[in-house]
N, C-alpha and C positions, 0 to 999 in steps of 0.2 A: 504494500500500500504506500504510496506517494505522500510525502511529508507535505506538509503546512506551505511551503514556497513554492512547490512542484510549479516548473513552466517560468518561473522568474530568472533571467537571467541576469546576472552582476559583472562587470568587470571590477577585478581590484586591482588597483595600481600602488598599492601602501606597499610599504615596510617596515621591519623593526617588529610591534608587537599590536599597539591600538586598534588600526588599520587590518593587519591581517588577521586577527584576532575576532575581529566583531565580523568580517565577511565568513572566516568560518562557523560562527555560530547559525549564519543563514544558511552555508553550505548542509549542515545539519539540520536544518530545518528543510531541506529538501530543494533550494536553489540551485542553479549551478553557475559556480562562479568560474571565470576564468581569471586567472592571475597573470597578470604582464608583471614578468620582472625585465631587468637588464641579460645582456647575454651570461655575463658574469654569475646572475644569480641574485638574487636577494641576500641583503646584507648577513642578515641575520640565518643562512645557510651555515655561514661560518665563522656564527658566535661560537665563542669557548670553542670548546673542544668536540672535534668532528666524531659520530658515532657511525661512517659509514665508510665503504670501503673508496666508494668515488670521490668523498671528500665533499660530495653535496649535503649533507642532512646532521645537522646540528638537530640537540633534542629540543632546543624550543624553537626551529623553524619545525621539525615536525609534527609537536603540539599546537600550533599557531596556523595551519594550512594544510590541514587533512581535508580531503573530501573535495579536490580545487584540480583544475587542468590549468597545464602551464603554457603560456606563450612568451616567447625570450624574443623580445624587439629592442632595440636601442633606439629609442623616442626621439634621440636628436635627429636623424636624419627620416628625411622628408616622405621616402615612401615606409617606413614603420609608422608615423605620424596619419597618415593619409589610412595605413590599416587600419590605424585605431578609430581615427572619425568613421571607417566604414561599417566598425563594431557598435560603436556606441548609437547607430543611428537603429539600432537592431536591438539593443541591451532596453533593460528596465530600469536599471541602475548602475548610477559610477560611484566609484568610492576614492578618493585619492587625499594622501597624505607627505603631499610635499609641500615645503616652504614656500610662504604667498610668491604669488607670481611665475612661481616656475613652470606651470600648466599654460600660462599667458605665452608664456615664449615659447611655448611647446607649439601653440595653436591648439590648444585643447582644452580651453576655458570653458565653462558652463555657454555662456551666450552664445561661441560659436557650434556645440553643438548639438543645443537646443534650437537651432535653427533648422536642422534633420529629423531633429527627436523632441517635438514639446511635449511630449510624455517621459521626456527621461528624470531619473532621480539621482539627480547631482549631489555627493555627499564628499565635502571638504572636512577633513580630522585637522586642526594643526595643535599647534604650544600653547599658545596662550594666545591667539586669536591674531584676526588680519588688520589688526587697528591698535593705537597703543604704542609707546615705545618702545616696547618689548617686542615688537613684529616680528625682527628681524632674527630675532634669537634662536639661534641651535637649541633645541630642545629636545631634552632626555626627562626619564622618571623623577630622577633629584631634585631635578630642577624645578617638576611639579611640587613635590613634597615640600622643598625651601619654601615657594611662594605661597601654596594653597594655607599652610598652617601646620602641616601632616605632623612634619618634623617636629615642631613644637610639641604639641599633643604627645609625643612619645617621649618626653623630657624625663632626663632622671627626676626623680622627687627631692630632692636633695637639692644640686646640685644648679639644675634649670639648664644643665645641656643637652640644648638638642638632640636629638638619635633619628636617622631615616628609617624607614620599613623596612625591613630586609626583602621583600619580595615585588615586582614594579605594580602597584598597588593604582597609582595613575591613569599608566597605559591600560591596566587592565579592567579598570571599571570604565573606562574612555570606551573601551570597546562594546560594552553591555551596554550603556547609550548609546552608541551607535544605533547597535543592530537592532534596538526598539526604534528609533527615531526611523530608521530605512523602515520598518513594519506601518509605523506609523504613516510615513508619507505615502507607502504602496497604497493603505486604507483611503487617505486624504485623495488621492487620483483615483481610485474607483467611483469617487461622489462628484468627482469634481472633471474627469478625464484630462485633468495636466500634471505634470511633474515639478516640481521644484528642485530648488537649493536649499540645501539643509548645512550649515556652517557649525560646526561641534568641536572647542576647544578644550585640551586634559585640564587647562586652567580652572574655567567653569564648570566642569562637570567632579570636579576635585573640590570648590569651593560650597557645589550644589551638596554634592557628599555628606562634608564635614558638618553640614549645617544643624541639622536637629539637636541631635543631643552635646554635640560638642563644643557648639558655640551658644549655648543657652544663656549666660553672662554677658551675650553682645545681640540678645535679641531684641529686647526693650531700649530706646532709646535713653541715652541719661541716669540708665541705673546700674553701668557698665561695674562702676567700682561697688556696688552693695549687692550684687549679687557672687555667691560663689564660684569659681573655676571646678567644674565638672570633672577635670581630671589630675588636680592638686591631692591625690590619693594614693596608698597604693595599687597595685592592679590585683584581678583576681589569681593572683595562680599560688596552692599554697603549699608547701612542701610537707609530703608526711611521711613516716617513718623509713619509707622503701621507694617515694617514690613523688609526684605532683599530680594537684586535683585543680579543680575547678569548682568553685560552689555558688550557688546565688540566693540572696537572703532579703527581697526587694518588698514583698508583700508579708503582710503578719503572719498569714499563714507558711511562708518558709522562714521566717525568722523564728516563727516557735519549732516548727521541723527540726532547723540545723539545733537546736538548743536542747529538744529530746534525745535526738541524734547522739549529741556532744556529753547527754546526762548532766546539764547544767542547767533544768528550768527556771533557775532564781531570773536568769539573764533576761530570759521574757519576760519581765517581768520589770526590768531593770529602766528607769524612766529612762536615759539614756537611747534605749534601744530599741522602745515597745511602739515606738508609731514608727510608720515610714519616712516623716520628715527630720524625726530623732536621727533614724540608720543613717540619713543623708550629712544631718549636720555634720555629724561626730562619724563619718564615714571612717576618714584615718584609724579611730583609734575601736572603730569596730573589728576594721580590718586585722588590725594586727592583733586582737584579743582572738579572734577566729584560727591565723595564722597560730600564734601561740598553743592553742587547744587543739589543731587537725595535727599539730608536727608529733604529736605522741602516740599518734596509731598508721598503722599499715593503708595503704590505698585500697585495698580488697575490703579490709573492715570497712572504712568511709564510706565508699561504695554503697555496701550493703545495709549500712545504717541510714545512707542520706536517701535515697532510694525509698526506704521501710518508712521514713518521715515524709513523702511524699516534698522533698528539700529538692532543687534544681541543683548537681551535680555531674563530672563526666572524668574521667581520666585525662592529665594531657600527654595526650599519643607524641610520639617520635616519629620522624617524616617515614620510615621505615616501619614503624606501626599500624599508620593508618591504612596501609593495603591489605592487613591480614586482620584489620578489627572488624566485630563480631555485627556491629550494624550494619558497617559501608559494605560488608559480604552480602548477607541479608538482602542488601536493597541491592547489588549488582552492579556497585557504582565504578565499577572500575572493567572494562575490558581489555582482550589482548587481539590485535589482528596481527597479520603477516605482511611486513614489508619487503618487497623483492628485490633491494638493495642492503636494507639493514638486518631482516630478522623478524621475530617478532618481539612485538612494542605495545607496550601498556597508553593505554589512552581512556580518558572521562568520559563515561556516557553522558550522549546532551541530558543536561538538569531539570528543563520541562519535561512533559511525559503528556503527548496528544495522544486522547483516546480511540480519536477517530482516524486523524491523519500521523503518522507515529515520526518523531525524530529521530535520523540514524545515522551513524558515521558512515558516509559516503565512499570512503576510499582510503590510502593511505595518501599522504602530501606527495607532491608529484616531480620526477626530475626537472633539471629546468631545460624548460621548450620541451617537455615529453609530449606534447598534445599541441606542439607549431602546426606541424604538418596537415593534421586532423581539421584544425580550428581554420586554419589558410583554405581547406580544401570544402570546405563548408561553406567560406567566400566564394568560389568560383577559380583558384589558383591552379594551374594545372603546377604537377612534378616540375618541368624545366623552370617554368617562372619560380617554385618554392629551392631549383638547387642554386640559380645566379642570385635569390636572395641571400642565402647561406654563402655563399661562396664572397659574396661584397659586407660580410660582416651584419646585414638590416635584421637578418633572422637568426637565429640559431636552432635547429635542426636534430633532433634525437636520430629519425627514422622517417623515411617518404615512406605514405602511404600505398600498398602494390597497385601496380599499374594495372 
């Protein structure tokens, strides 16, 4: 059964992680995207360290662009250029994620070619947007983190030095707005039968983020300094006898939980700690009374006890744990397919779950220009015209399709 996008086609022209990241969660949802990278490859083929024997497939180009057929153009010259406008006047949607302007010099701006396609859905990712005096700025993850606030938020408690995410936290919620915002505009052109421009910065979508609970202190005007800092606390992670937990004590009823739990009922009791705006004030030194009291027993005991108290509780797994824990199996959430260059490779099932139309990992990530030939001959290209494009460098060529 045909997923949710079935029949939508995408070009993606991104790199790095935002960009290809949000086109494949459509590819999962049953689109079919085709990727233009350079003849070279996408960058990001060969982050860190290569897992493959060709030297194309880094593990997060293969997480980031499963399910995607490849076409290897070099966009600066005129007949690559001229291929793409003859795509896009065909596609539903573009997605590109280069610094302003560079699609302008390309010849491959929104306006001109919406001029072929006013149904297309033109989707620009950048840094921190095409206005501003930051326009111009190379951007990466950190740099979202520095600006949005991220880094701050993670501040020692102590200390108030900054710390980044360890993981690109930016790029990769950038991407999840994306690929709502492309659903969204598909919905907006079925009412409407035109396509638009959809402009989507990690700035904004990092700032949109942060907002609820973490800048609650700067949401009233004028009451910046009287209201509390939400995460002038310690965090939840508590260490106990063999190991670290996680516990949440936010409503009375798991405030008295963890407190039977703990065989300390006095504490519910404890003015202190017995309403929710009490837990809140005196959070710090809740915390660490908690802290205090879990570090004398085993993480199984905890468990078992916070669990029997109906308390919000969980183990904190090790990145090597979470594959073989006892929910994420449960629910399935983790598959393995077969790569014909690398082996096989563990990969996330899509996170939605359509009951009618189902999401599926489409494919593995594809060599670059595995699918030139295929995608040229779909234009009308015969074999000689796709070998003198490979032979002048405009293509790059896995395989001609048999004659």
């Amino acid at each position: 059964m045909p997923g949710p996008l079935a029949g939508i086609r995408v070009l993606d022209l991104t790199s790095v992680v935002s960009g290809p990241l949000a086109t494949m969660f459509l590819a999962d949802q049953g689109a079919e995207v085709i990727k233009i990278e350079p003849l070279g490859g996408d960058m990001t083929r060969h982050s860190r360290q290569s897992i493959s024997a060709s030297g194309e497939f880094s593990a997060l180009f293969v997480s980031t662009n499963r399910g995607k057929r490849s076409l290897a153009l070099d966009l600066k010259r005129p007949e690559a250029a001229k291929i793409m406008r003859t795509l896009a006047a065909r596609a539903d949607v573009l997605v590109q994620n280069f610094r302003p302007g560079t699609m302008e010099r390309l010849g491959l701006d929104e306006p001109t070619l919406r001029n072929s396609n006013p149904r297309l859905i033109y989707v620009s990712i950048s840094g921190v947007g095409e206005s501003g005096p930051y326009a111009g700025k190379r951007v990466y993850d950190p740099i979202i983190q520095a600006l949005s606030g991220f880094a701050d938020i993670q501040s020692d408690p102590k200390t108030r030095r900054p710390r980044m995410i360890r993981t690109i936290v930016a790029d990769k919620t950038t991407a999840i707005f994306a690929a709502q915002a492309v659903t969204a505009a598909l919905y907006a052109r079925e009412r409407t039968g035109e396509g638009q421009h959809v402009r989507l910065a990690m700035l904004d979508t990092m700032i949109s983020y942060l907002w609820p609970e973490a800048m609650t202190q700067y949401t009233v005007v004028d009451r910046e300094e009287s209201t509390g800092d939400p995460v002038a606390r310690p965090d939840l992670i508590f260490e106990t006898s063999d190991g670290y937990i996680t516990a949440g004590t936010i409503s009375d009823s798991e405030w008295g939980g963890f407190c039977a739990a703990a065989e300390r009922p006095e504490l519910a009791e404890d003015p202190r700690f017995n309403t929710p705006g009490g837990r809140a004030i005196n959070a710090t030194e809740r915390i660490l009374l908690m802290a205090e009291i879990i570090k004398k027993r085993s993480t199984e005991d905890w468990l078992e006890r916070l669990d029997a108290n109906d308390a919000p509780s969980a183990p904190v797994l090790r990145r090597n744990e979470v594959i073989a824990n006892e929910q994420v199996r449960a629910r399935g959430l983790i598959t393995e397919l077969d790569h014909p260059d690398i082996g096989l490779v563990r990969q996330p099932k899509p996170a939605a779950r359509f009951d009618h139309t189902p999401a599926a990992i489409q494919g593995p990530a594809p060599r670059i220009g595995e699918h030139s030939a295929a995608i040229l001959a779909e234009l009308g290209f015969e074999p000689g015209e796709m070998e003198r494009l490979a032979a002048e460098k405009i293509v790059r060529l896995v395989s001609l399709p048999p004659r």
